[in-house]
C-alpha positions in Angstrom: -46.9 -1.5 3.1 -45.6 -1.5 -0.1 -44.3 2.0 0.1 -42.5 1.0 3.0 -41.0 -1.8 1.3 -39.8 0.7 -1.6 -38.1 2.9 0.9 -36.3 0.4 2.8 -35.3 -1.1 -0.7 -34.0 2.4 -1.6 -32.1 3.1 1.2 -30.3 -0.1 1.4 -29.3 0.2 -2.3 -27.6 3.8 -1.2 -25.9 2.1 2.1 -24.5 -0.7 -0.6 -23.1 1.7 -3.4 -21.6 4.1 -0.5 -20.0 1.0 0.6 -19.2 -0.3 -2.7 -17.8 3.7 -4.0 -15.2 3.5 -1.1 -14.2 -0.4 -1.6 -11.0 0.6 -3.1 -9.5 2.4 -0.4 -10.7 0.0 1.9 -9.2 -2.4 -0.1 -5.3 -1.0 -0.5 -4.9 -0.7 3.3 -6.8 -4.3 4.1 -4.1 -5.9 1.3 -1.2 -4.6 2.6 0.5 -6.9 5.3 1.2 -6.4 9.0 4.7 -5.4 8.6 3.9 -3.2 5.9 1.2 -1.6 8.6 3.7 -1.3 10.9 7.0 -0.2 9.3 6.5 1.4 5.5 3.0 2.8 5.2 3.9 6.0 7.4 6.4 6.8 5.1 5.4 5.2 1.5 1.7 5.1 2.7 -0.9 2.1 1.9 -0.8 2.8 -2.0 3.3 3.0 -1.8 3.2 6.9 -3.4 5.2 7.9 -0.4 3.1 10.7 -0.1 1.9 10.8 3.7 3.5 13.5 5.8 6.4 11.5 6.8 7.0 10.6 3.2 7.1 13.8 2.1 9.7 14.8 4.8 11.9 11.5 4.0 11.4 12.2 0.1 10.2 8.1 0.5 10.0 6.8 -3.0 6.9 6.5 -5.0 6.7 2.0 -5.9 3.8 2.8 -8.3 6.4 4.5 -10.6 6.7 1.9 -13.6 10.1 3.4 -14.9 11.8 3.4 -11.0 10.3 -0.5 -11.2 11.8 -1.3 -14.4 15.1 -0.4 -13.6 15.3 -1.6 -10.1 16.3 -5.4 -9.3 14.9 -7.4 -6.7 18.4 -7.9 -4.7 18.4 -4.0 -4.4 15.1 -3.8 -2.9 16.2 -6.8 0.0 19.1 -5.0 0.0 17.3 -1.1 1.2 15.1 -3.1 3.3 17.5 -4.8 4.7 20.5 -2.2 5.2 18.2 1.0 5.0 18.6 3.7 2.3 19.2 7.5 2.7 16.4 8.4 4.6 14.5 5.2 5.3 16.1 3.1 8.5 17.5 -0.7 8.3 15.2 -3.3 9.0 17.8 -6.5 9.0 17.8 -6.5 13.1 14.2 -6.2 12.9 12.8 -8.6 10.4 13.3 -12.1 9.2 14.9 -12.6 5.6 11.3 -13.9 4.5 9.7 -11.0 5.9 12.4 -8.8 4.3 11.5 -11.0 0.9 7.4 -10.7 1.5 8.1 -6.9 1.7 10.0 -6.9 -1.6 7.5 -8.5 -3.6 4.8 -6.3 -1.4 6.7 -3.4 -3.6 6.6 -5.0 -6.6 3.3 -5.5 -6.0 2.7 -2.0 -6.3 4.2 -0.9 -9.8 1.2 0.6 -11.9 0.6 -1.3 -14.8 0.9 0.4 -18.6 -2.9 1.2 -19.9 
């Protein structure tokens, strides 16, 4: 019995660090919002590298990039979302300002911080 016991103990402590090991994946594309979802991430992707296929078509721009972050304002951001930007389409007939806003601080959200 108590063998048993040690095995099924084992194997649930596997199932919880495979589950654990892919958390942060999980993670990126369960924190990004619905219009995120449904109108950036095939371009800029769930971890806003712009690196899916689409992205990589559109050149999409990578929002972890610290220095593109630093120089960018706010109003500029609304402003792409709302009016579109070389490649990527307008979204002002589509979304509300708010949403427009959400998405702007969605990539902010995204800079990578200095270590």
């Amino acid at each position: 019995m108590k063998k048993n016991t040690l095995v099924a103990l084992c194997a649930a402590l596997f199932l919880a660090a495979l589950l654990f090991a892919s958390a942060p994946a999980l993670q990126a594309a369960d924190s990004r919002s619905e219009n995120w979802q449904t109108h950036c991430s095939v371009c800029h992707g769930d971890d806003g590298k712009g690196q899916t296929e689409q992205g990589k078509k559109k050149k999409a721009r990578n929002f972890t990039n610290a220095k593109w972050q630093d120089k960018i304002d706010d109003a500029r951001i609304v402003k792409s979302i709302t009016k579109g930007h070389d490649e990527m389409p307008p979204f002002g007939k589509k979304l509300t300002e708010p949403e427009i806003k959400a998405l702007a601080a969605e990539v902010r959200s995204l800079a990578t911080k200095p270590s």
